[in-house]
Chimera marker file (.cmm) of the C-alpha trace (Angstrom):
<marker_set name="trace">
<marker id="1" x="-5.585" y="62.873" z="8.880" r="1" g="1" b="0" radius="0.5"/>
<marker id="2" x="-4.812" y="65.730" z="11.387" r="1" g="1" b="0" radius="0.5"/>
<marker id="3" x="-2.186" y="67.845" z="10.406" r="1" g="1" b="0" radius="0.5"/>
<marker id="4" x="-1.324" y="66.107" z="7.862" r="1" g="1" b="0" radius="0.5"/>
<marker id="5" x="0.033" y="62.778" z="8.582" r="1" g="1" b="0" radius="0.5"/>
<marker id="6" x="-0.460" y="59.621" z="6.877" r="1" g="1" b="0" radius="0.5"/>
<marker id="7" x="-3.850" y="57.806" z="7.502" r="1" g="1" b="0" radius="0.5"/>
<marker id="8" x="-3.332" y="54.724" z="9.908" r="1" g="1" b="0" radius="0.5"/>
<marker id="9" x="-5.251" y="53.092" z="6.533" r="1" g="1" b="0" radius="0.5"/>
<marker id="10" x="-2.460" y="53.971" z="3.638" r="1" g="1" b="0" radius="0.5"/>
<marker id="11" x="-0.037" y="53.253" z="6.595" r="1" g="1" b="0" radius="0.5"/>
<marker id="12" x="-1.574" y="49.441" z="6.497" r="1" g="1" b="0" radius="0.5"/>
<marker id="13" x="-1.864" y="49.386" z="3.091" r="1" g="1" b="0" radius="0.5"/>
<marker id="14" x="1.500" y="50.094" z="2.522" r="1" g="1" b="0" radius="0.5"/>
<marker id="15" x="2.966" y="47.564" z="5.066" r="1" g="1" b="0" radius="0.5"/>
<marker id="16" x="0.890" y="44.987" z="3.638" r="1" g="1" b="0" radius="0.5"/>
<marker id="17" x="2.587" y="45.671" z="-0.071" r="1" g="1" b="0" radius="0.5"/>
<marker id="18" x="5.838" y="45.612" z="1.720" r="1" g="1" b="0" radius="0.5"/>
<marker id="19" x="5.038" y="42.826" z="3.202" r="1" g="1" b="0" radius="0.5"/>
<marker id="20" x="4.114" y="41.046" z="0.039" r="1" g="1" b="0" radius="0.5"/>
<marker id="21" x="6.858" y="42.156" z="-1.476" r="1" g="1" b="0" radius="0.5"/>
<marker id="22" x="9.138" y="40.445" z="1.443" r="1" g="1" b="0" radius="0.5"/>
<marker id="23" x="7.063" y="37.197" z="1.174" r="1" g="1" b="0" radius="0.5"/>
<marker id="24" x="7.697" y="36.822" z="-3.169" r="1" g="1" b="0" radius="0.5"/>
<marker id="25" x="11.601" y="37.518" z="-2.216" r="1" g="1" b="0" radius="0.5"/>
<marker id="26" x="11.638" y="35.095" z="0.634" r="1" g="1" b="0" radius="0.5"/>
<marker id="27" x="9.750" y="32.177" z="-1.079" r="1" g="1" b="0" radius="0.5"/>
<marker id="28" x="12.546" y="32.625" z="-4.189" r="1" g="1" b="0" radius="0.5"/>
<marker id="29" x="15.154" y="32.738" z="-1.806" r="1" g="1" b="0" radius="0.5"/>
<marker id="30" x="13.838" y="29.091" z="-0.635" r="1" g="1" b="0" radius="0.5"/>
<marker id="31" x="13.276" y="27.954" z="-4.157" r="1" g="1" b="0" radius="0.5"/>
<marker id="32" x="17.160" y="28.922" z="-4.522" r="1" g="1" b="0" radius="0.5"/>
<marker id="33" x="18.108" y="27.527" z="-1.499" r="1" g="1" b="0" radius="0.5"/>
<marker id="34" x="16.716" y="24.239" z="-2.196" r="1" g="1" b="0" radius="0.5"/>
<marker id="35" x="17.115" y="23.866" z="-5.462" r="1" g="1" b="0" radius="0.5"/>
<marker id="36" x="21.071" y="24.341" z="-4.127" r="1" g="1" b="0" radius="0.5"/>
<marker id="37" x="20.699" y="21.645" z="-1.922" r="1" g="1" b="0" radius="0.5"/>
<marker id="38" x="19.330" y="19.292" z="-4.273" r="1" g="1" b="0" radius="0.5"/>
<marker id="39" x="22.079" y="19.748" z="-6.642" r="1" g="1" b="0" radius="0.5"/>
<marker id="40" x="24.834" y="19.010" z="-3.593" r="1" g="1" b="0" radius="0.5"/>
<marker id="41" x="22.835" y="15.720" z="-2.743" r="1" g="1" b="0" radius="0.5"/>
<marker id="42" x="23.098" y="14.787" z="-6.656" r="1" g="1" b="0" radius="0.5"/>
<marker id="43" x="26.640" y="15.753" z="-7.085" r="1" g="1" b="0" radius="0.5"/>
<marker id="44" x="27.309" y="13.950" z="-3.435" r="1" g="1" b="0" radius="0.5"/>
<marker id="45" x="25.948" y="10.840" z="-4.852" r="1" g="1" b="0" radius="0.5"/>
<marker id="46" x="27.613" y="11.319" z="-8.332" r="1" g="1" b="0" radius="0.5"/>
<marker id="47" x="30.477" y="11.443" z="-6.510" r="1" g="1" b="0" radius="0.5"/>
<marker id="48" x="30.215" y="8.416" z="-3.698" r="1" g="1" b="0" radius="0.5"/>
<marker id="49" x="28.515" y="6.415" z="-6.742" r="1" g="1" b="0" radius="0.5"/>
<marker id="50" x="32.162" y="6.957" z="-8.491" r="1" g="1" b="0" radius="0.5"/>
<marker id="51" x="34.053" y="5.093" z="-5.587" r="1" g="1" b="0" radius="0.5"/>
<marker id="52" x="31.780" y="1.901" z="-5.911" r="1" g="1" b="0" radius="0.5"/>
<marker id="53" x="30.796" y="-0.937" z="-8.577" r="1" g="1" b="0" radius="0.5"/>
<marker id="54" x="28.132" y="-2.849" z="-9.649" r="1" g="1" b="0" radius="0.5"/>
<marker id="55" x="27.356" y="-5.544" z="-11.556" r="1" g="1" b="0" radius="0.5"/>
<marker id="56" x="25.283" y="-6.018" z="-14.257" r="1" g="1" b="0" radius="0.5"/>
<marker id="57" x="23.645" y="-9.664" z="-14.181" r="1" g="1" b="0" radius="0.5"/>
<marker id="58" x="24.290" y="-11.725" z="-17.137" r="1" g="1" b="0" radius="0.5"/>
<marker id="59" x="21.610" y="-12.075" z="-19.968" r="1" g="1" b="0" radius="0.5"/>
<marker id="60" x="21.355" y="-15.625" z="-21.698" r="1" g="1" b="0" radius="0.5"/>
<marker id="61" x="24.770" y="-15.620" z="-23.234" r="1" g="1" b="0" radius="0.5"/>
<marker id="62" x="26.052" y="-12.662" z="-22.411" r="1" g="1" b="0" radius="0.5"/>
<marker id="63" x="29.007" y="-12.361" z="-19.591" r="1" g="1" b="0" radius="0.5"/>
<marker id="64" x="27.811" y="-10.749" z="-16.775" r="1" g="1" b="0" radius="0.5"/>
<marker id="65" x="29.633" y="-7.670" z="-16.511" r="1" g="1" b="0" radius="0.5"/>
<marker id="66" x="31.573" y="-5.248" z="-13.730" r="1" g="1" b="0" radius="0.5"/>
<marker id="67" x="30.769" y="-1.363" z="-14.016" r="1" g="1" b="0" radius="0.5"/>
<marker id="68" x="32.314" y="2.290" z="-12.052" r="1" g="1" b="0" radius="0.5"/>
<marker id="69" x="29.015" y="3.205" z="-9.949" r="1" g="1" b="0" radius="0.5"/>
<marker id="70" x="28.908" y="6.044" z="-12.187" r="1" g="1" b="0" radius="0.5"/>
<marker id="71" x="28.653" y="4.397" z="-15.599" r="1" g="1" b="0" radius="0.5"/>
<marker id="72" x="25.640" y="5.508" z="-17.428" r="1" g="1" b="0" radius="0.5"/>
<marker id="73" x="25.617" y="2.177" z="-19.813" r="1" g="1" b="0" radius="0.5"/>
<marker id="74" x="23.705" y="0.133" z="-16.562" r="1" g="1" b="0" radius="0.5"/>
<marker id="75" x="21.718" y="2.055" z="-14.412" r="1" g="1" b="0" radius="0.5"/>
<marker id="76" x="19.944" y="-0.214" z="-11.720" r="1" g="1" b="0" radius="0.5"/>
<marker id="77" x="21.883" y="-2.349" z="-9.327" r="1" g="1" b="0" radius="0.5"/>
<marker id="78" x="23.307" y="-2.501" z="-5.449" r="1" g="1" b="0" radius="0.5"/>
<marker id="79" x="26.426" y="-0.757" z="-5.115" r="1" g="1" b="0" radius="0.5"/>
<marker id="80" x="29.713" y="-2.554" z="-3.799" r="1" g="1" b="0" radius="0.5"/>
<marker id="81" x="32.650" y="-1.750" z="-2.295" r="1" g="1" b="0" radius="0.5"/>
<marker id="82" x="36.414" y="-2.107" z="-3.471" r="1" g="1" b="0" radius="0.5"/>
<marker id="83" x="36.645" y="-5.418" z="-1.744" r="1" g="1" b="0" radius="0.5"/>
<marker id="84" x="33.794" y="-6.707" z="-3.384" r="1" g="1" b="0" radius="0.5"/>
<marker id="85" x="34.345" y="-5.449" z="-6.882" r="1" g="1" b="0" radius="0.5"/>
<marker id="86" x="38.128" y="-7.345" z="-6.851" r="1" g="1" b="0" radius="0.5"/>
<marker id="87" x="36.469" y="-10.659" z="-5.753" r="1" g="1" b="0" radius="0.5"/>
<marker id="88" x="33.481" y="-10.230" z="-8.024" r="1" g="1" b="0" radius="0.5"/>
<marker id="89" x="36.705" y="-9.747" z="-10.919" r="1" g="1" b="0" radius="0.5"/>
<marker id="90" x="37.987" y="-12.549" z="-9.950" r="1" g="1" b="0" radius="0.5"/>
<marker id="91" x="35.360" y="-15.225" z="-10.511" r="1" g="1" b="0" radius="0.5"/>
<marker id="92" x="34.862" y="-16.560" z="-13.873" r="1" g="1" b="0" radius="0.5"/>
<marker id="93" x="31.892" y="-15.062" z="-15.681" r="1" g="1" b="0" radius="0.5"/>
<marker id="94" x="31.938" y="-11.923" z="-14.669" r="1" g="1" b="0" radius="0.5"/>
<marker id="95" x="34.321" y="-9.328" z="-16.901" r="1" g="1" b="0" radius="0.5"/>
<marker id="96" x="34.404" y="-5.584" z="-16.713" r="1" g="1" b="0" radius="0.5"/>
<marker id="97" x="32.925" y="-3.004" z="-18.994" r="1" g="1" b="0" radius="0.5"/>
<marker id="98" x="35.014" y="-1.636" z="-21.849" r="1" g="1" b="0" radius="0.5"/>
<marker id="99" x="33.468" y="1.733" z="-21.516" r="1" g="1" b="0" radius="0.5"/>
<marker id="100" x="33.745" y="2.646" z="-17.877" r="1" g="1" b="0" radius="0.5"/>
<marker id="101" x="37.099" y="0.711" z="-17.186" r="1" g="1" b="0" radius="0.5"/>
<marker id="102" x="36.168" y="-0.196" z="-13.926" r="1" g="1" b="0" radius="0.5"/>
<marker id="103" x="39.577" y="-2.289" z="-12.943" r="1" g="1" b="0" radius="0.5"/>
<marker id="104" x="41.733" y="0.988" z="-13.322" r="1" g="1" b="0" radius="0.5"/>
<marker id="105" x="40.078" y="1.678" z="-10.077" r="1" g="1" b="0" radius="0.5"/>
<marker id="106" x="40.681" y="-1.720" z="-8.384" r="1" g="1" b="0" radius="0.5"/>
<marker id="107" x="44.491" y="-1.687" z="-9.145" r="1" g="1" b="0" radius="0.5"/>
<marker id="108" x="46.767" y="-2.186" z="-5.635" r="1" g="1" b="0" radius="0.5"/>
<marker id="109" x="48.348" y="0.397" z="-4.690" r="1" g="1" b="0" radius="0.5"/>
<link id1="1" id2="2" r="1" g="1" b="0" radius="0.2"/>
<link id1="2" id2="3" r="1" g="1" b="0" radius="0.2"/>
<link id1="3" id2="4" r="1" g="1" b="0" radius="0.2"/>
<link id1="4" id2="5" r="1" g="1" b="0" radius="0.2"/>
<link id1="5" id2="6" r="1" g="1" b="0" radius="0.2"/>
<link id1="6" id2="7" r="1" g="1" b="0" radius="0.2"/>
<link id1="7" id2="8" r="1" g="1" b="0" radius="0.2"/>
<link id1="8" id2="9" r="1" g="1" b="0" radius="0.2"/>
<link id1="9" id2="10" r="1" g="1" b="0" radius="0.2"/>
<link id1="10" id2="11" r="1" g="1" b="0" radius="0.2"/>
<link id1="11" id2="12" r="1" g="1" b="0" radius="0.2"/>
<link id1="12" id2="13" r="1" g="1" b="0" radius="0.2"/>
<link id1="13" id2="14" r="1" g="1" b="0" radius="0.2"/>
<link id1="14" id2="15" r="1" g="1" b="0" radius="0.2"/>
<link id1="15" id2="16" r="1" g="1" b="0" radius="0.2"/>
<link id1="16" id2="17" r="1" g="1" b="0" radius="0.2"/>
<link id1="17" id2="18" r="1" g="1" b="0" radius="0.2"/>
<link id1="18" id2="19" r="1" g="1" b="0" radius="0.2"/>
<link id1="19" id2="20" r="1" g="1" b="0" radius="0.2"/>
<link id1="20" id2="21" r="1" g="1" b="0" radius="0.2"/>
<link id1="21" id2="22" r="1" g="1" b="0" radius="0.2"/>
<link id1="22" id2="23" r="1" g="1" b="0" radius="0.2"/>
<link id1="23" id2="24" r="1" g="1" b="0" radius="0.2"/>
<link id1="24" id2="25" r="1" g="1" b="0" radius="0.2"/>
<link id1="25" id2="26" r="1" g="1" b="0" radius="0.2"/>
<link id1="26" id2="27" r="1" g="1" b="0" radius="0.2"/>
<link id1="27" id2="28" r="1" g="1" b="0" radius="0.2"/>
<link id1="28" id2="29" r="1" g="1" b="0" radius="0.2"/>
<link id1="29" id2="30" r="1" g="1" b="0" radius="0.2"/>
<link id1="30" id2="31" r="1" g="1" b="0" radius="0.2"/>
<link id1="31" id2="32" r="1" g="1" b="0" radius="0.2"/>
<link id1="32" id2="33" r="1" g="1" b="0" radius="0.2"/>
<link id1="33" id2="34" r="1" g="1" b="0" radius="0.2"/>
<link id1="34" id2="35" r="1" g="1" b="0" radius="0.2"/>
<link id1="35" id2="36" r="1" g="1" b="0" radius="0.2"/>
<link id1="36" id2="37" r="1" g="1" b="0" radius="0.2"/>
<link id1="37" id2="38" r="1" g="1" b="0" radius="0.2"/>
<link id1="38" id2="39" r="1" g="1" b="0" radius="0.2"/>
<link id1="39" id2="40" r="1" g="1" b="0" radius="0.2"/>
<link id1="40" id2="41" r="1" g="1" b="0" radius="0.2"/>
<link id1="41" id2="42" r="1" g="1" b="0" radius="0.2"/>
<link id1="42" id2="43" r="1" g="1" b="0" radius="0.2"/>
<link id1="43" id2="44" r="1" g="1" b="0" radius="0.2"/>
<link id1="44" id2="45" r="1" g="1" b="0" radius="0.2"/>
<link id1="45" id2="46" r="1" g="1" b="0" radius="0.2"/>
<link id1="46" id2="47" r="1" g="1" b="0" radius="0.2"/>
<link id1="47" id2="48" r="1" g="1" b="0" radius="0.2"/>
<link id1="48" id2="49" r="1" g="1" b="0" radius="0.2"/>
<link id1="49" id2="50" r="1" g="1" b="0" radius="0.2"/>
<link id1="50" id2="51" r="1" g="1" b="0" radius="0.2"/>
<link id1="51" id2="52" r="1" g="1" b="0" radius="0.2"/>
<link id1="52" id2="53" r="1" g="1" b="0" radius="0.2"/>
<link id1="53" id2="54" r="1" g="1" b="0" radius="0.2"/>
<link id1="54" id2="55" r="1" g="1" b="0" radius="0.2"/>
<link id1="55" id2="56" r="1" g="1" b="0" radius="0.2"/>
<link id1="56" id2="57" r="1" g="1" b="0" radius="0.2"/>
<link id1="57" id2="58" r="1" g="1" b="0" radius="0.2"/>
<link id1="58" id2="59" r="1" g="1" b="0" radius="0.2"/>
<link id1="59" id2="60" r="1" g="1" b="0" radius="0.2"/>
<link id1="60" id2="61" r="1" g="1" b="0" radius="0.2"/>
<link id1="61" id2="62" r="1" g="1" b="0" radius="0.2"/>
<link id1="62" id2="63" r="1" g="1" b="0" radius="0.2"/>
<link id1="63" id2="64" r="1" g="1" b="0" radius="0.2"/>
<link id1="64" id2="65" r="1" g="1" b="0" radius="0.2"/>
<link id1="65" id2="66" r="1" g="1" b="0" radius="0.2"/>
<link id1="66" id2="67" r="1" g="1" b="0" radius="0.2"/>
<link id1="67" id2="68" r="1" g="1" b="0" radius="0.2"/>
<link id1="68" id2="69" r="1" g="1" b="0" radius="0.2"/>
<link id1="69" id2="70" r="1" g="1" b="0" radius="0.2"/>
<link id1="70" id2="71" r="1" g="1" b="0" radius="0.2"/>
<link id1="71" id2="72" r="1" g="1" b="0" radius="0.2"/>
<link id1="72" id2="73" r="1" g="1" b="0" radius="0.2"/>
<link id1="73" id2="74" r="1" g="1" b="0" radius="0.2"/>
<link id1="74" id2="75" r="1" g="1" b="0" radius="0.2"/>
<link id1="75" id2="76" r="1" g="1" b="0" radius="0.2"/>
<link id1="76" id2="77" r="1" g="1" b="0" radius="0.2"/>
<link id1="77" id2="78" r="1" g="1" b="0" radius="0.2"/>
<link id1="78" id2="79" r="1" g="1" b="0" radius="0.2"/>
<link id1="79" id2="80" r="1" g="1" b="0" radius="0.2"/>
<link id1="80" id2="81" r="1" g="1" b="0" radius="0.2"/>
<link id1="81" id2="82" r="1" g="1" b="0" radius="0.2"/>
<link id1="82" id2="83" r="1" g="1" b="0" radius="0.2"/>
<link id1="83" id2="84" r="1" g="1" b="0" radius="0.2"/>
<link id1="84" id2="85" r="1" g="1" b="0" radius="0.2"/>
<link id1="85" id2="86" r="1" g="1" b="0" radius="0.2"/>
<link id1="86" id2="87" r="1" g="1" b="0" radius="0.2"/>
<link id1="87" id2="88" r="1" g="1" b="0" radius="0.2"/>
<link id1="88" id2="89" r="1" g="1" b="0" radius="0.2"/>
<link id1="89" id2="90" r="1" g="1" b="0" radius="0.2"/>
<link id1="90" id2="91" r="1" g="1" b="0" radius="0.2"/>
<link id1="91" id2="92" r="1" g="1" b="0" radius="0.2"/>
<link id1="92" id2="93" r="1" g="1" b="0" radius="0.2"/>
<link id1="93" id2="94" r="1" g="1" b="0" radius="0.2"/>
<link id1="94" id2="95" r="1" g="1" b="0" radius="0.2"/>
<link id1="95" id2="96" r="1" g="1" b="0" radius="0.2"/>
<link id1="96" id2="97" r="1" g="1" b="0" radius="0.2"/>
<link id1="97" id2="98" r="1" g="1" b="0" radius="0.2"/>
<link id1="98" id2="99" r="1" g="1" b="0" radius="0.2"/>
<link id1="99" id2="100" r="1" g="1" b="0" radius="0.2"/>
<link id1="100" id2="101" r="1" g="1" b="0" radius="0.2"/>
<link id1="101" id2="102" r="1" g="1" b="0" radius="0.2"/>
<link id1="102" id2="103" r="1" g="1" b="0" radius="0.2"/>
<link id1="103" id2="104" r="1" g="1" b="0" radius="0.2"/>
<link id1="104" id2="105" r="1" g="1" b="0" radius="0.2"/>
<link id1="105" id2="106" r="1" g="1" b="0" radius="0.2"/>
<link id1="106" id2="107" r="1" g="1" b="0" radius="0.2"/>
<link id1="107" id2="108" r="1" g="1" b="0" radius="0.2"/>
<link id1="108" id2="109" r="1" g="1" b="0" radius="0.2"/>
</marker_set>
């Protein structure tokens, strides 16, 4: 340490805290980040699930039934289209859900 100066040793040591300290904010900034983009691919498919139907297959004696993509009541199925939710409407055993309402979305326009 001539004259005074820092040793090239605390000079390291210190980088290497600063360092550290750079690497814990970076690696929450990606936590954020993708926790962020995770939440836009949920509300993406919330949202493109809420433009489709599905049907829910019928069980023994039970109608088989229409639902919004969105309705929490049946969760598994393929999704359809507008197309294919008025022609699944219109054949005899299938009737929509009484919860989600999913003709008010099929109505011409």
């Amino acid at each position: 340490m001539p004259g005074g100066d820092i040793s090239d040793l605390d000079k390291n040591r210190a980088l290497v805290e600063w360092l550290r300290y750079q690497l814990v904010r970076a690696q929450k900034r990606v936590r954020e980040l993708e926790s962020a983009e995770q939440d836009e691919r949920r509300r993406s498919g919330r949202a493109r699930a809420e433009q489709m139907w599905k049907i829910q297959p019928q069980r023994t004696a039970e109608t088989a039934l229409l639902h919004r993509g969105g309705c929490d009541l049946y969760k598994p199925g393929a999704l359809m289209d507008r197309d294919g939710a008025i022609s699944a409407l219109s054949e005899s055993g299938i009737a929509p859900c009484e919860v989600c309402a999913p003709g008010t979305g099929l109505r011409q326009e």
